[in-house]
Backbone as numpy.savetxt, mean C-alpha at the origin, in Angstrom:
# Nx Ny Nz CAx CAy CAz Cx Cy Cz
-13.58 4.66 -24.44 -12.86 5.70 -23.70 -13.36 7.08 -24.10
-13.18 7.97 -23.56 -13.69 9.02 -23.49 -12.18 10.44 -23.82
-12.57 11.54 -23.75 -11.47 12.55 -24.36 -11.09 12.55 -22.95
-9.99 12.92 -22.82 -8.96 12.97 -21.89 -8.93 14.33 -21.08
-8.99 14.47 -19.47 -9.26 15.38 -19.19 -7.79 16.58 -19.28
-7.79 17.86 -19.08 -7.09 18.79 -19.48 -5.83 18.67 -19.15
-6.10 17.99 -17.79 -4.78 17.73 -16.78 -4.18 16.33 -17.57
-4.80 15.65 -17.61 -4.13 14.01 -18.46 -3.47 14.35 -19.97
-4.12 15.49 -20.42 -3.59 15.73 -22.12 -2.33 16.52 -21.41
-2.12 17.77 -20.90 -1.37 18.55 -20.41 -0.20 17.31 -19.94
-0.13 16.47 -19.12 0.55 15.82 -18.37 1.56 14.89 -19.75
0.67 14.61 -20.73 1.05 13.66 -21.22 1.96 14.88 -22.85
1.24 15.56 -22.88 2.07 16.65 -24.02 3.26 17.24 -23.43
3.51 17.35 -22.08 4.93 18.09 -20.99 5.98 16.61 -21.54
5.25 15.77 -20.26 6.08 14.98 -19.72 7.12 13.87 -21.24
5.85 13.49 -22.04 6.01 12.60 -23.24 6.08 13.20 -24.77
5.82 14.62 -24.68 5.87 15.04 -25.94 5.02 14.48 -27.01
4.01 13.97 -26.12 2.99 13.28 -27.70 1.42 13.32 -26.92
0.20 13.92 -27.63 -0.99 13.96 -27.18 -1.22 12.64 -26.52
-2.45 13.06 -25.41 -3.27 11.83 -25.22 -4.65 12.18 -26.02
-5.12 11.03 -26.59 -6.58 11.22 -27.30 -8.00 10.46 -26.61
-7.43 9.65 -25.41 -8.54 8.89 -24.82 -7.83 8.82 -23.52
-9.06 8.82 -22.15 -8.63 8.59 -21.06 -9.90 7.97 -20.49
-9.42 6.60 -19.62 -10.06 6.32 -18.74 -10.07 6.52 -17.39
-10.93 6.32 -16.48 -10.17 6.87 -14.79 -10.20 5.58 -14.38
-9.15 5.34 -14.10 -9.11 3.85 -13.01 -9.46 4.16 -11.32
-9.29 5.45 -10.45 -9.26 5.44 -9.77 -9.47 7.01 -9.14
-9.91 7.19 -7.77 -9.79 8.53 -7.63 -10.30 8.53 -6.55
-8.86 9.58 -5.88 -9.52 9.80 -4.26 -9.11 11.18 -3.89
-8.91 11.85 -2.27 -9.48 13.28 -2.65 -7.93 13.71 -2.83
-6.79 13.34 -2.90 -6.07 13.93 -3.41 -4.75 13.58 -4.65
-5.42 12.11 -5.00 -4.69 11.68 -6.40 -6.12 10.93 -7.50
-5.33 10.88 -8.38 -6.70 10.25 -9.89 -5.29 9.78 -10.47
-6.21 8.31 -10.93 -5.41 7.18 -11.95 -5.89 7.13 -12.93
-5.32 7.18 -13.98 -6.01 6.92 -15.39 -5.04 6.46 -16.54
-5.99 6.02 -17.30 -5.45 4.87 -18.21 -5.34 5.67 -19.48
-4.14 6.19 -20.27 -4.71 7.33 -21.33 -4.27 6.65 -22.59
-4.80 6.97 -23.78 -4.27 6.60 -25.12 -3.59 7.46 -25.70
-2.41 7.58 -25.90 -1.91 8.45 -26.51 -1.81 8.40 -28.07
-1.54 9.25 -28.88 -1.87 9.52 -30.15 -0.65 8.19 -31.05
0.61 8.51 -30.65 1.29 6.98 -31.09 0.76 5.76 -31.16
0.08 5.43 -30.81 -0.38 3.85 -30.51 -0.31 3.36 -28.73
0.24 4.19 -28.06 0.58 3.33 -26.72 -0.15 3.48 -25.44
-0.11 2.71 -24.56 -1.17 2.86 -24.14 -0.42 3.47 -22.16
-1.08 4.12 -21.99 0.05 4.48 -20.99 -0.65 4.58 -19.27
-0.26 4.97 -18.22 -0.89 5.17 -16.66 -0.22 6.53 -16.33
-1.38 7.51 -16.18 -0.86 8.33 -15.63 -1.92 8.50 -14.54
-0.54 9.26 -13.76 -0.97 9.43 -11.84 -0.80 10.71 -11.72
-2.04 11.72 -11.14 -2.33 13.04 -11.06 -2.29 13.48 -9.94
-1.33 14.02 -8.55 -1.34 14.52 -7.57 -1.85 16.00 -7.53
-2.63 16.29 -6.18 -3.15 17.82 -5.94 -1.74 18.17 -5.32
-1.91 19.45 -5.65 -0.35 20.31 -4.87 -0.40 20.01 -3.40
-1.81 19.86 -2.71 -2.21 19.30 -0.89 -1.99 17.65 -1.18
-1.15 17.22 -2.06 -0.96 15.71 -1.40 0.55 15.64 -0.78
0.31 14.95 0.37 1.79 14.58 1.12 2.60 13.61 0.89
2.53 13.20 -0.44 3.46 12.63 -1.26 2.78 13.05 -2.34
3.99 13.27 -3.36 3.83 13.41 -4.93 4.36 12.91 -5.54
4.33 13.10 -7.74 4.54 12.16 -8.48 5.99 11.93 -8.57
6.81 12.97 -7.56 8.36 12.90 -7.86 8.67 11.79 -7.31
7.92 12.02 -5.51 8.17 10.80 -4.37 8.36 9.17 -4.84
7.21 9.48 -5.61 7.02 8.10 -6.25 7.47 7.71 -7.23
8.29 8.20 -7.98 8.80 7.73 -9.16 10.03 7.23 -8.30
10.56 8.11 -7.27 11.90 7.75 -7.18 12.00 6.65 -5.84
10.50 6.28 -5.57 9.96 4.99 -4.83 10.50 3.91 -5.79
9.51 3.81 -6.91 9.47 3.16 -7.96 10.76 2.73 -8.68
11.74 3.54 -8.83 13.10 3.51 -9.32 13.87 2.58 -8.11
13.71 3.16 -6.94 14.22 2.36 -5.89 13.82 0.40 -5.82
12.30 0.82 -5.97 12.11 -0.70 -6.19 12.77 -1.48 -7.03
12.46 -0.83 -7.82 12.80 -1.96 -9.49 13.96 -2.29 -9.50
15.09 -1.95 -8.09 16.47 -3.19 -8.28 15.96 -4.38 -7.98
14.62 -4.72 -7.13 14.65 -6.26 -6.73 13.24 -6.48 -7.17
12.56 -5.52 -7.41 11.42 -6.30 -8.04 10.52 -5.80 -9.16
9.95 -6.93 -10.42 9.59 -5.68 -11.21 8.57 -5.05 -10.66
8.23 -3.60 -11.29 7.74 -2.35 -11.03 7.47 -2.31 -12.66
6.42 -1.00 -12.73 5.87 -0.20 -14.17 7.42 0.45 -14.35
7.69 0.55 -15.79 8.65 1.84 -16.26 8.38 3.11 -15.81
9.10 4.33 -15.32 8.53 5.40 -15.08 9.08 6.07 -16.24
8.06 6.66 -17.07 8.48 7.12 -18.39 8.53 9.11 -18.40
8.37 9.21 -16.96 8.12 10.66 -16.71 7.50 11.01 -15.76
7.93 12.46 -15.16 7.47 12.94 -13.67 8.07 14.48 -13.63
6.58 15.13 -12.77 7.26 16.64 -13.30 5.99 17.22 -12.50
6.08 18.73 -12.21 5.74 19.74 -11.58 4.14 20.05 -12.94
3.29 19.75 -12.93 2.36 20.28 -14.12 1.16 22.03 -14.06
1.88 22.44 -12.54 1.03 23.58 -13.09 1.34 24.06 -11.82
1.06 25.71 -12.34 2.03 26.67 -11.52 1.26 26.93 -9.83
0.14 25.71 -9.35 0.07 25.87 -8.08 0.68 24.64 -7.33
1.42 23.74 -8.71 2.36 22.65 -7.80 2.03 21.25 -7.51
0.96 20.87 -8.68 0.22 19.63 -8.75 1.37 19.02 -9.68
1.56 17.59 -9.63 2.74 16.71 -10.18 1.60 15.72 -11.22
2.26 15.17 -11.74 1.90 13.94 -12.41 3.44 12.78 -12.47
3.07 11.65 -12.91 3.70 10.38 -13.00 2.93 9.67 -14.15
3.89 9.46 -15.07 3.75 8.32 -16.21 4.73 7.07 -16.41
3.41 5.89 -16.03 4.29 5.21 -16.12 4.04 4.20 -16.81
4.95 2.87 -16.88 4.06 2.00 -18.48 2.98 1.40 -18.48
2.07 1.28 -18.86 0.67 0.25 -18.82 0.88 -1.84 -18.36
0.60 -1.70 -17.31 0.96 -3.59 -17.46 -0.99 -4.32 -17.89
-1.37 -3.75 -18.01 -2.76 -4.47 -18.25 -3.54 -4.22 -16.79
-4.79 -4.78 -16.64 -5.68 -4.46 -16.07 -5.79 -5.66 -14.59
-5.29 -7.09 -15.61 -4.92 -8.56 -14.66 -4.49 -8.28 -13.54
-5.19 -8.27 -12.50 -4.47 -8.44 -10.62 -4.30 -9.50 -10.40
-3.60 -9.69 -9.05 -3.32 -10.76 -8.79 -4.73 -11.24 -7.87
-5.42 -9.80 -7.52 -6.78 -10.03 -6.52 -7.91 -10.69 -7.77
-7.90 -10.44 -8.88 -8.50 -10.80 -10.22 -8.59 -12.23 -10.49
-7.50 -12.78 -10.39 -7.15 -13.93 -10.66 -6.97 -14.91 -9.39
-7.33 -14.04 -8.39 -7.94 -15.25 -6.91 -9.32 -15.28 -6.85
-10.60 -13.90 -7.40 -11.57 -13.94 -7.39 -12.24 -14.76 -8.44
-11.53 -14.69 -9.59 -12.06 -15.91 -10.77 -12.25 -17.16 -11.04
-10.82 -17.29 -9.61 -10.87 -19.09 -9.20 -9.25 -19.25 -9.92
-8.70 -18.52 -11.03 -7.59 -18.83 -11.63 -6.02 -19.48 -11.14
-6.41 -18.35 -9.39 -5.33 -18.07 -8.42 -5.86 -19.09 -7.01
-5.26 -19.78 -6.19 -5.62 -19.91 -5.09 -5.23 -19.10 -4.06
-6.07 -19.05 -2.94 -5.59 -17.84 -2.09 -4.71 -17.94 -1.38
-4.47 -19.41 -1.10 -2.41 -19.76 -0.54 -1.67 -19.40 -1.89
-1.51 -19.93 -2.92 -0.49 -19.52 -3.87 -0.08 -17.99 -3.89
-1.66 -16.94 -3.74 -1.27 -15.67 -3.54 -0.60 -14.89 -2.51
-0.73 -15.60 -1.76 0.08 -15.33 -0.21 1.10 -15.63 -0.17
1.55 -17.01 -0.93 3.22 -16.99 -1.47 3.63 -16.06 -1.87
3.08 -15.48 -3.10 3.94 -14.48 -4.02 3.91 -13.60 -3.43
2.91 -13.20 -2.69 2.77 -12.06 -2.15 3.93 -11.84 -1.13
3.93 -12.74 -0.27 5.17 -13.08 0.93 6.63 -12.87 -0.29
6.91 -13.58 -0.90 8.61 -13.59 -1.95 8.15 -11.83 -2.48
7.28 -11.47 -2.83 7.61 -9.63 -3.47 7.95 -9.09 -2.46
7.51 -9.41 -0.91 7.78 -8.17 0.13 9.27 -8.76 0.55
9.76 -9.94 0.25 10.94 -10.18 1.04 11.89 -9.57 0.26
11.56 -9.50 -1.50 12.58 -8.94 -2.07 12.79 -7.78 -2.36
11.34 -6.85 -2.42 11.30 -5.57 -2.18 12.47 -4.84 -1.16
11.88 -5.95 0.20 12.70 -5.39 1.19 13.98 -5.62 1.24
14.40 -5.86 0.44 16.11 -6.16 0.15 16.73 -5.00 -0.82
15.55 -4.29 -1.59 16.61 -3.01 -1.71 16.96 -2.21 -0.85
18.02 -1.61 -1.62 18.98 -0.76 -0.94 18.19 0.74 -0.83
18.61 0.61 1.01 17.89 2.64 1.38 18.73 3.29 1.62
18.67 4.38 0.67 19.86 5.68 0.38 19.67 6.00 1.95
20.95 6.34 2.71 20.84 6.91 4.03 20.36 8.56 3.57
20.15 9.02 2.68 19.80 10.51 2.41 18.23 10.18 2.71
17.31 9.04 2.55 16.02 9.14 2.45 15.63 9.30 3.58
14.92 10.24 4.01 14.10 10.35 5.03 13.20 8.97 5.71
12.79 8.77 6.89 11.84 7.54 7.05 11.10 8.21 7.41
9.05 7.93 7.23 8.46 8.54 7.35 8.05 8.72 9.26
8.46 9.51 9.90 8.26 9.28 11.09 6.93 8.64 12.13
7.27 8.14 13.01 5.61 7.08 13.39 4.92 7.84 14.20
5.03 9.09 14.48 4.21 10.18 15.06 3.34 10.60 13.87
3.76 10.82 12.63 3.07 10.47 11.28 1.81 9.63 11.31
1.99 8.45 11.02 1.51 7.14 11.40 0.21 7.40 12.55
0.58 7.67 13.61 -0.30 8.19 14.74 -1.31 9.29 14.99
-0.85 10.22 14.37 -1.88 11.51 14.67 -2.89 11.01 13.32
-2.21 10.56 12.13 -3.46 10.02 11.03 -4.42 9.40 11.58
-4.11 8.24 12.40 -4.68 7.34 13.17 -5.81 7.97 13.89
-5.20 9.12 14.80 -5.97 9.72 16.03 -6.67 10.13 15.47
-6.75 10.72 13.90 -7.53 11.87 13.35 -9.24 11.42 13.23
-9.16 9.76 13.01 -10.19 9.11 12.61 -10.81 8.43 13.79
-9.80 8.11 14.65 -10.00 7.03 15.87 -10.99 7.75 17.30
-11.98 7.03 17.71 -12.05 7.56 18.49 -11.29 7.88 19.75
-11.37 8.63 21.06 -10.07 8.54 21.95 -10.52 6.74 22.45
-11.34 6.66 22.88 -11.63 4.90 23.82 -11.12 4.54 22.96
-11.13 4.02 21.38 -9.99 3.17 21.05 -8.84 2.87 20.94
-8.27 4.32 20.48 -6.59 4.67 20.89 -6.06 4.25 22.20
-6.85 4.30 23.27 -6.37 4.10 24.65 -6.44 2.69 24.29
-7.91 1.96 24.30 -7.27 0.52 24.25 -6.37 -0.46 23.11
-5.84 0.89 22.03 -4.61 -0.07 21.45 -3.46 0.41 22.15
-3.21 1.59 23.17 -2.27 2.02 23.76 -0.93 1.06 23.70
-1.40 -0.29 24.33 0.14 -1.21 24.79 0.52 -1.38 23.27
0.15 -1.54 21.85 0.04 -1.99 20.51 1.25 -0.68 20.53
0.44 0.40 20.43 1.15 1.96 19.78 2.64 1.88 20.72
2.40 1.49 22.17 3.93 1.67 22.72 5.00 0.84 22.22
4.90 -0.24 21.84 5.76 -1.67 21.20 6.53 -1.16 20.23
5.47 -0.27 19.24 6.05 0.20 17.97 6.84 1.42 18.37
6.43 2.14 19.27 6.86 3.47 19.25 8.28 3.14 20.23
8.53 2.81 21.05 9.76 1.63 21.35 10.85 1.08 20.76
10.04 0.75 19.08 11.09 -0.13 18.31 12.79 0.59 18.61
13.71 0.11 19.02 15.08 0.95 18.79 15.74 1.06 17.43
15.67 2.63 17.47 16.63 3.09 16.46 17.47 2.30 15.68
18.19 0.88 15.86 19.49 0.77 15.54 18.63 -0.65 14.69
17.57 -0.90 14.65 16.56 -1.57 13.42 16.70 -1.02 12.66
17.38 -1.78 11.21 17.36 -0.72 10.12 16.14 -0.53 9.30
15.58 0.01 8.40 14.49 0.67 8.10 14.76 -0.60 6.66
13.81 -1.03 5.98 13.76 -1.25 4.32 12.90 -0.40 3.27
12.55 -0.40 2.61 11.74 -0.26 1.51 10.68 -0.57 1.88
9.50 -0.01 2.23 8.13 -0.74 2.37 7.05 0.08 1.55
6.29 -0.79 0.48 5.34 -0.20 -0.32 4.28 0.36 0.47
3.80 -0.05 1.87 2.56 0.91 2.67 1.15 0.55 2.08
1.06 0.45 1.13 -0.04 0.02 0.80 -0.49 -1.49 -0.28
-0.08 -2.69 0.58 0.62 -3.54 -0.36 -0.79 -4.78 0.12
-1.47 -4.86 -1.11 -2.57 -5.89 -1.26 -2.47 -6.50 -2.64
-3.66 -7.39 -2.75 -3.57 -8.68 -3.86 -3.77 -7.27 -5.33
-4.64 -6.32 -5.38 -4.69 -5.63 -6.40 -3.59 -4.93 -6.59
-2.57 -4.75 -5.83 -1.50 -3.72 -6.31 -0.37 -4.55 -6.82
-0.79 -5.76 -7.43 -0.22 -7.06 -7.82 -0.70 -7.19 -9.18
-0.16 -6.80 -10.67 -0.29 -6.86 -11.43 0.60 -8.01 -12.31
-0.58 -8.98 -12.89 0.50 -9.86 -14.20 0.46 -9.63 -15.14
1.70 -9.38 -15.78 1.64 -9.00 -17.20 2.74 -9.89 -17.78
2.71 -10.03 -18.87 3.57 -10.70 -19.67 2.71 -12.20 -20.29
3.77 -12.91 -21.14 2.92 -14.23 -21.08 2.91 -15.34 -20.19
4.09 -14.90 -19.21 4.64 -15.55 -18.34 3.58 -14.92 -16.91
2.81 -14.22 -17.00 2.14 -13.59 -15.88 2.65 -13.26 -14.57
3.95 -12.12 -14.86 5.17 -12.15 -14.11 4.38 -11.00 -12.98
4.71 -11.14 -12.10 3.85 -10.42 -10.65 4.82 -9.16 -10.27
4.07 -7.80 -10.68 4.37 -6.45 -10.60 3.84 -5.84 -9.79
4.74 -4.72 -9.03 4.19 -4.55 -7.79 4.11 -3.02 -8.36
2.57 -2.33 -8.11 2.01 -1.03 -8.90 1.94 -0.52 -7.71
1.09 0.84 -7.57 0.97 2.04 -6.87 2.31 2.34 -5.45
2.97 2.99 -5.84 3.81 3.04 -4.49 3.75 4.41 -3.71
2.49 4.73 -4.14 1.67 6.46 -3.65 2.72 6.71 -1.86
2.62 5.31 -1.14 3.13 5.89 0.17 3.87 4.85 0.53
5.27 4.62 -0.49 6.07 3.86 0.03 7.48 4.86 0.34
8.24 4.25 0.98 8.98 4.99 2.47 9.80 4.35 2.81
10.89 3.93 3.45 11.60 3.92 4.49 11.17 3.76 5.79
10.99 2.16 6.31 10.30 2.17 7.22 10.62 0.46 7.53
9.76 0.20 8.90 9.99 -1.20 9.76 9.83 -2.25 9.15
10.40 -3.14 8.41 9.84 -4.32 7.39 8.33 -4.84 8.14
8.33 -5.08 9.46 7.20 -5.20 10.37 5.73 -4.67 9.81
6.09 -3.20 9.74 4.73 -2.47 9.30 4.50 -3.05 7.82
5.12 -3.00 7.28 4.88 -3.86 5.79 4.12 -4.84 5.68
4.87 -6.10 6.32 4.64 -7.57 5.99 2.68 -7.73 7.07
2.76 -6.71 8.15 1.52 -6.98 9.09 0.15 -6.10 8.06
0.70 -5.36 7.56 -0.18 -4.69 6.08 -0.91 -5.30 5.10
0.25 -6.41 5.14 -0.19 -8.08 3.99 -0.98 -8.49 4.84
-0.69 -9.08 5.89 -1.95 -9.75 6.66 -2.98 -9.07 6.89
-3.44 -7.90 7.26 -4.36 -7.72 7.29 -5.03 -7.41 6.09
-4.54 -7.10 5.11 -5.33 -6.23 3.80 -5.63 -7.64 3.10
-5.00 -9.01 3.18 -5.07 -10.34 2.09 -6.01 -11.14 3.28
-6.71 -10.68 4.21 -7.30 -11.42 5.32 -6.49 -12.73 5.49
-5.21 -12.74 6.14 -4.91 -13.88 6.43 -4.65 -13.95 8.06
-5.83 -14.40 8.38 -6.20 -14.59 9.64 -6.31 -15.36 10.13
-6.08 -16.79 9.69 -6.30 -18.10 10.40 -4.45 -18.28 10.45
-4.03 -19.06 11.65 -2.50 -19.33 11.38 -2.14 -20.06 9.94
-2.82 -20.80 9.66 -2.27 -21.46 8.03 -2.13 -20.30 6.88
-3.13 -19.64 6.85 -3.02 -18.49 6.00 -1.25 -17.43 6.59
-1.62 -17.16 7.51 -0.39 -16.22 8.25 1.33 -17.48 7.88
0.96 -18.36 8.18 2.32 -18.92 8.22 2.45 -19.21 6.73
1.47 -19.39 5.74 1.91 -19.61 4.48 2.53 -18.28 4.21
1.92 -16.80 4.18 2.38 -15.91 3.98 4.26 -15.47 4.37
4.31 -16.14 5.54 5.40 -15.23 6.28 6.85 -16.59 6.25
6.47 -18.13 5.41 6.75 -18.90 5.24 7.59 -18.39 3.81
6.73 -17.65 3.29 6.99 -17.58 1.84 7.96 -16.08 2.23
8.11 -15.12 3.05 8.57 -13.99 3.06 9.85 -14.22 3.76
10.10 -15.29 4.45 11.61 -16.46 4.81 12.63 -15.48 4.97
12.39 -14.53 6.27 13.35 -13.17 6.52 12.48 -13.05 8.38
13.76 -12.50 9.13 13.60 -12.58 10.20 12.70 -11.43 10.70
11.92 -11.88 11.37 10.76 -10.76 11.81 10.80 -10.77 13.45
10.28 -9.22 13.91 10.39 -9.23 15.48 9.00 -9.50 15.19
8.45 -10.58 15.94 7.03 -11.43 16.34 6.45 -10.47 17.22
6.82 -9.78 18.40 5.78 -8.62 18.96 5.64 -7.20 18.35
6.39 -6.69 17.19 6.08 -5.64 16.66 5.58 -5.99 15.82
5.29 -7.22 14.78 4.45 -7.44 14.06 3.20 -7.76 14.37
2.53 -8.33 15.62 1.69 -8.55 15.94 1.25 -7.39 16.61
2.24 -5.85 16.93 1.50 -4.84 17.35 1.20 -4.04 15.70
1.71 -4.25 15.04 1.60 -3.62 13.74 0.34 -4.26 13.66
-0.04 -5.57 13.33 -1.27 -5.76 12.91 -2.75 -5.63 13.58
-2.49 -4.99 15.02 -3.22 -4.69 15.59 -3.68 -2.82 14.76
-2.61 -2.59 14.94 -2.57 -1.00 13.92 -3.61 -0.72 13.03
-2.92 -1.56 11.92 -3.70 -1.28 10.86 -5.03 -1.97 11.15
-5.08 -2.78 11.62 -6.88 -3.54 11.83 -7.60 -1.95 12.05
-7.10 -1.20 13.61 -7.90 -0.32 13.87 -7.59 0.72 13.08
-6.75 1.27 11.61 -6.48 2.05 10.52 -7.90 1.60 9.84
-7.89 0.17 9.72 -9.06 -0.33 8.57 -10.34 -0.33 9.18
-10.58 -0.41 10.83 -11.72 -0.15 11.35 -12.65 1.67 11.29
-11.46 2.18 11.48 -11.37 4.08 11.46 -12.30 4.03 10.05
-11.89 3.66 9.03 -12.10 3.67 7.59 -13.51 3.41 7.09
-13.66 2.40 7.69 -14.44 1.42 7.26 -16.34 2.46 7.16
-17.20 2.10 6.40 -18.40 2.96 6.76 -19.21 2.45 7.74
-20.07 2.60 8.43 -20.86 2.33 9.87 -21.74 1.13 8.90
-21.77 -0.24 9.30 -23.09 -1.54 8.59 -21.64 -2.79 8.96
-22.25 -3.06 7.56 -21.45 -4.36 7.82 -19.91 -4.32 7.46
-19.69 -3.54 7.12 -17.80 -3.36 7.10 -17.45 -3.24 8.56
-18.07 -1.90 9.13 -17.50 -1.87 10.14 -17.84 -2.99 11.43
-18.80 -3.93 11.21 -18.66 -4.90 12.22 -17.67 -6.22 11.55
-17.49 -5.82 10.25 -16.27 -7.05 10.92 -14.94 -6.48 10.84
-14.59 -5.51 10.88 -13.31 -4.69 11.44 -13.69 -4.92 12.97
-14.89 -4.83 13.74 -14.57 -4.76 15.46 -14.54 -6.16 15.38
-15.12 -7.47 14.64 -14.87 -8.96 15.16 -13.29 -8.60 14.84
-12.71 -8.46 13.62 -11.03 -8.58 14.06 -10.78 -8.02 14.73
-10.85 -7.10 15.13 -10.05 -6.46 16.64 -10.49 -7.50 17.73
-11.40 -7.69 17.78 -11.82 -8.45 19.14 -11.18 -9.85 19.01
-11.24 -10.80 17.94 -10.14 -11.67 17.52 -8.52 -11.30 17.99
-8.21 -10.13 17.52 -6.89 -10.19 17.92 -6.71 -9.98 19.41
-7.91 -9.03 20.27 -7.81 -9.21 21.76 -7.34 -10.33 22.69
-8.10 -11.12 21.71 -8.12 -12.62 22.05 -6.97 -13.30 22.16
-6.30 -13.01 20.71 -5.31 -13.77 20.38 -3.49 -13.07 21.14
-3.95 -11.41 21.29 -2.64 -11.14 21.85 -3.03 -9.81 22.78
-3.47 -10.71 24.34 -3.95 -9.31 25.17 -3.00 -8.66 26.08
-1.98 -8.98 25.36 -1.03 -7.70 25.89 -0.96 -6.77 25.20
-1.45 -6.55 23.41 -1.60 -5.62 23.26 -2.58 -4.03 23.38
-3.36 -4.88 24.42 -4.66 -4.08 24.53 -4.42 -3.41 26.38
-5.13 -2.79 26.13 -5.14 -2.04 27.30 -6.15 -3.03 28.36
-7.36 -3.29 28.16 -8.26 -3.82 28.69 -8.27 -5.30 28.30
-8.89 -6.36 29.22 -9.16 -7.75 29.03 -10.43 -8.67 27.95
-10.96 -6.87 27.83 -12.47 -7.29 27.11 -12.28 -8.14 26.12
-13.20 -9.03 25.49 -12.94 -9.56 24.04 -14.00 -8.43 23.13
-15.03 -7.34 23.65 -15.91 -7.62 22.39 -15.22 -6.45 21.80
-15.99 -6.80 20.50 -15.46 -5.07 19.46 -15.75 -3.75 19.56
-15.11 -2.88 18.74 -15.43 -1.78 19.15 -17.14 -1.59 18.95
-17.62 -0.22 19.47 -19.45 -0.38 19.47 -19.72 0.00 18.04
-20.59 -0.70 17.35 -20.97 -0.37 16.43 -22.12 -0.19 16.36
C-alpha cells in the first residue's frame, strides 16, 4: 500500500479521529474514488470520496445504507460528513474483504445458478424495507434525459414503446428500496460463514422494484429463460411482467450507450436485437438486427 492521499487522511482524521497511514484505490470514476485505507489503530477500513458535482453524495448513501441494513446485511457506516469547504463528502464504512460473489463464480467456487439465487433472495429482501414517505423517488425523466445524453436519437425512438410502459407505470405502485446498481461484484462474503453483503449503494433510491430486479438480469447476463426464472424464482415477489421486460430493454440500451465501439458494443446490439425478438412490442420497428456498429 502506498501513503494515503490528502483527501483519504483528511476524511479519515474528521470523520474517525484516528490517521490513515496506507491507502489503496479500489476504484475510480469521474465523480467518486474507493479506497481501501489503513488506519493507524490496526483497522482496516473503505472509504468513499464524492466531488461536490456528484448527484448523490456520501450523506445519500449512508442513509441508503442505514435504510438497507433492516433487511439485509450492508458494511457498518462508521461516518459521513461534508470534507471541504467546496462541498465534497466522504463515507466510511467497515471493510468486508475483497471476496465477491462475481469472484467466487469466476474461480469455479460459485455456480452461476446458485448466484442468481442469492442474488434473487438479497433483492426480494432489500425490497422489503421500509420507505420513509419523506424520501424523495428519483424521478424517471431522470432516468431518461441520462439515457438521451448518450443514446443516439434512432435508438431512443426505437425503444420509444419500452420508455412509454415505464413512463405509464401508475402512481399508486408503491416505490421499494432499489440498490440501482446491483451485480455479482457488489456482492461481498465475509465472515466464516461467507454471509452475502450487499456494498456500493452510490445510486440507490426509491423506486419500481421492476427497475431493480431487470438490472439483475441484465448486469448477471441472465438471458436464457432458465437463468431468468432461476433468478426471479429465487426473488418469489410479485412482478408486473411488461414493465420488467420494458425495464430490461432500458438498461440493455443504458449498457449499449456505455459500452466502447469493438466487441462490447456488438454484443450489447446482439442483446437488443435478442430482445426485439423476444418482445416486439417493445420496439418501435419489426427489425431484428442491432444497433449499427
Amino acid at each position: 500500500m502506498t501513503p494515503p492521499p490528502a483527501m483519504v487522511a483528511r476524511a479519515c482524521s474528521t470523520l474517525l479521529g484516528t490517521p490513515a497511514w496506507s491507502a489503496e484505490r479500489l476504484s475510480a470514476g469521474s465523480r467518486t474514488a474507493v479506497f481501501r485505507a489503513g488506519l493507524r489503530d490496526g483497522r482496516s477500513v473503505i472509504v468513499k470520496l464524492y466531488d461536490h458535482t456528484a448527484r448523490s453524495n456520501a450523506l445519500t448513501e449512508a442513509a441508503a445504507i442505514r435504510a438497507a441494513g433492516v433487511a439485509v446485511p450492508v458494511p457498518q457506516v462508521l461516518g459521513s460528513s461534508t470534507i471541504s469547504s467546496e462541498g465534497a463528502t466522504a463515507l466510511i464504512t467497515s471493510d468486508l474483504g475483497a471476496h465477491t460473489l462475481g469472484a467466487a463464480i469466476r474461480s469455479g467456487h460459485i455456480p452461476h445458478a446458485q448466484a442468481l439465487k442469492d442474488l434473487g433472495g438479497l433483492l426480494a429482501r432489500l425490497h422489503r424495507a421500509p420507505v420513509e414517505q419523506a424520501v424523495p423517488r428519483r424521478p424517471f425523466f431522470d432516468s431518461v434525459s441520462s439515457l438521451a445524453r448518450r443514446c443516439p436519437p434512432e435508438l431512443m425512438n426505437r425503444i420509444g414503446p419500452a420508455l412509454a410502459v415505464v413512463a405509464d407505470t401508475p402512481e399508486r405502485v408503491p416505490s421499494v428500496w432499489c440498490h440501482g446498481d446491483i451485480h455479482f461484484d457488489n456482492v461481498v462474503l465475509s465472515g466464516p460463514r461467507g454471509t452475502r453483503y450487499l456494498v456500493d449503494f452510490t445510486d440507490a433510491a426509491p423506486g419500481r422494484r421492476e427497475a431493480d430486479v431487470a438490472h439483475a438480469l441484465v448486469m448477471t447476463a441472465a438471458h436464457t429463460p432458465w437463468d431468468r426464472r432461476t433468478l426471479l424464482d429465487a426473488y418469489a415477489a410479485p412482478l408486473g411482467d411488461i414493465r420488467l421486460s420494458a425495464w430490461t430493454v432500458i438498461h440493455t440500451a443504458r449498457c449499449w450507450a456505455h459500452a466502447t465501439p469493438g466487441a462490447s458494443r456488438r454484443l450489447w446490439s446482439d442483446r437488443l436485437a435478442e430482445l426485439a425478438r423476444q418482445t416486439p412490442h417493445l420496439f418501435r420497428t419489426p427489425r431484428s438486427e442491432g444497433i449499427s456498429r
